[in-house]
C-alpha positions, 0 to 999 in steps of 0.5 A: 795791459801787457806787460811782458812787451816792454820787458821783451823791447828792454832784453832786446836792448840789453843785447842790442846795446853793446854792439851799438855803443862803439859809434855815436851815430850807430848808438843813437839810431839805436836808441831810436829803435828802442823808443819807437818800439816802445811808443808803437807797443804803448799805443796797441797797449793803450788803444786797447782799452781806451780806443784808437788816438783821437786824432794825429799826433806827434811824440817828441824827444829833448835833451841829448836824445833831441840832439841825437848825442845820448850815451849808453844810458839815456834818460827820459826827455820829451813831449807830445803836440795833437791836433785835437783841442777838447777836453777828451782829447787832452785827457786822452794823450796824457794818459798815453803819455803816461803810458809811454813814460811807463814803458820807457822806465821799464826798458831802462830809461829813468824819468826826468827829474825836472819831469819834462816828459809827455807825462807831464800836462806842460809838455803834452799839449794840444796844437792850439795849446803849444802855440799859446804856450810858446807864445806866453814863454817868450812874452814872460822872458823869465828865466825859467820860461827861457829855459823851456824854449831852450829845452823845446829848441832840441825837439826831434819828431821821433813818432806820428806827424812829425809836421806838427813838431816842425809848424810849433818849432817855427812858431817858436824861433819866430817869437824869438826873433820877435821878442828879441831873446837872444840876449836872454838866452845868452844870460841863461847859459852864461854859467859854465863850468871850468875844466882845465885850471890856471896851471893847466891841470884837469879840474876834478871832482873833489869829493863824492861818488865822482872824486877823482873824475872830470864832469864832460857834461858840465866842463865839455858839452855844454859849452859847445850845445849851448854855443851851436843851440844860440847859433841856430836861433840866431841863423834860424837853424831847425835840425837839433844835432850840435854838429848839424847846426855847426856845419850850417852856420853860415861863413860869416858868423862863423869862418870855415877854420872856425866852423872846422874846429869846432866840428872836429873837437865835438865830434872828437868830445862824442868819441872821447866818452863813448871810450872813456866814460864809466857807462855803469848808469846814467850818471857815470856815463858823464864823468871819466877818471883822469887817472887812468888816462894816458899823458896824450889823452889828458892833452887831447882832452885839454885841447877839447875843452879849451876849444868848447870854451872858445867857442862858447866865447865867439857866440857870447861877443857875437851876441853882445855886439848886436 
């Protein structure tokens, strides 16, 4: 198999890269090219010596690049749905998967730790197979089977048939809503880290590579992905960018002053760490050094968390009163 194309995709991007990351939405196309680039040379790679996909498929992305909110540095998070249900088939597009996840690595996005990648037999499945899947997930209500319904809520068709991914997205919101999770859901992201301490101090890492810097991943992101993740089950919201699903909550779930603040504060988290974020690789690009913010950047951010929180607190007493 050639090689050299993905080493070509990754010097590409290299030069691309700097260009694109001064604005959230022209960085996260960017990205998207990369990936399509790179999935179009895995399959001409793998149909080589292994013949043309069996039948149609579609790739999928999770995580921040499913939201379209990914940094600089992007890590690896997707899935692949065909239609094909044979054993040939399955063996096929895992093997592509692999192949795609190889690629992906070679130009500079680190796999998944948790694995959740097409590489992966949970995540690379047939059309019949998701629909099982989905459905054992929602009947289980563990949680770890939650948590993959979550995962599988930020799916984003970036390749192939991208009607299969929105028929599977159905099919999960539907079990949702028939097994009555969101309760559930709630419970599984309950956990929020604080950013912004009783005296009204920045809470930062104590020790560790990132002594001395805040986590926006922990303390500011996740309480507003999560909030407008929950929301767009229960308004039945198929689009994956938190400010997509913001914008389209209705009034009464959430007042347009409310609606306003909340997308404004995001939008203002998104450019905060594309200015403030140390970028040297996946990790840093989450974390900001409090001490080389000035005394209205440290207010701003401040104001950004306490909102995200606020946010996340309209959701969980919305919630709690069903």
């Amino acid at each position: 198999m050639n090689l050299n194309i993905y080493s070509n995709i990754n010097t590409l991007k290299a030069k691309g890269l700097t260009e694109a990351s001064f604005n959230n939405e022209q960085l996260n196309h960017f990205h998207d090219l990369i990936y399509d680039q790179v999935i179009s040379a895995a399959v001409s790679n793998f149909s080589e010596g292994y013949g043309s996909p069996p039948s149609p498929f579609s790739f999928f992305v999770m995580g921040s690049a499913g939201r379209m909110e990914q940094t600089i540095w992007s890590d690896q998070d997707h899935g692949l749905v065909f239609t094909a249900h044979n054993d040939d088939a399955k063996d096929y597009f895992l093997q592509l998967g692999k192949e795609i996840s190889r690629g992906l690595e070679l130009t500079g996005y680190k796999k998944c730790p948790g694995a959740v990648m097409a590489s992966n037999p949970l995540w690379c499945k047939s059309m019949k197979d998701w629909e099982d899947q989905l459905g054992l997930w929602a009947g289980q209500s563990t949680w770890e089977s939650i948590r993959y319904l979550l995962i599988f809520a930020d799916a984003r068709s970036i390749h192939g048939d991208s009607c299969l991914l929105s028929s599977l997205k159905d099919k999960a919101f539907n079990e949702v809503n028939r097994e009555q999770l969101l309760l559930r859901m709630l419970d599984n992201t309950m956990y929020l880290k604080k950013g912004v301490g009783v005296l009204g101090q920045l809470i930062v890492e104590s020790h560790g590579a990132f002594s001395g810097s805040i986590n926006l991943k922990e303390t500011a992101f996740l309480p507003f992905v999560n909030a407008a993740r929950l929301l767009s089950f229960y308004e039945g919201i198929k689009e994956t960018p938190t400010l997509s699903r913001i914008s389209r909550v209705s009034d009464k779930v959430l007042p347009y002053h409310d609606n306003s603040l909340y997308s404004k504060n995001f939008s203002a988290l998104l450019d905060f760490r594309l200015k403030h974020g140390a970028h040297r690789d996946y990790d840093s690009g989450h974390y900001v050094n409090t001490s080389k913010l000035t005394k209205g950047e440290k207010k701003s951010l401040k104001d950004i968390l306490k909102v995200g929180e606020q946010f996340y607190e309209h959701v969980r007493k919305l919630f709690e009163r069903m």
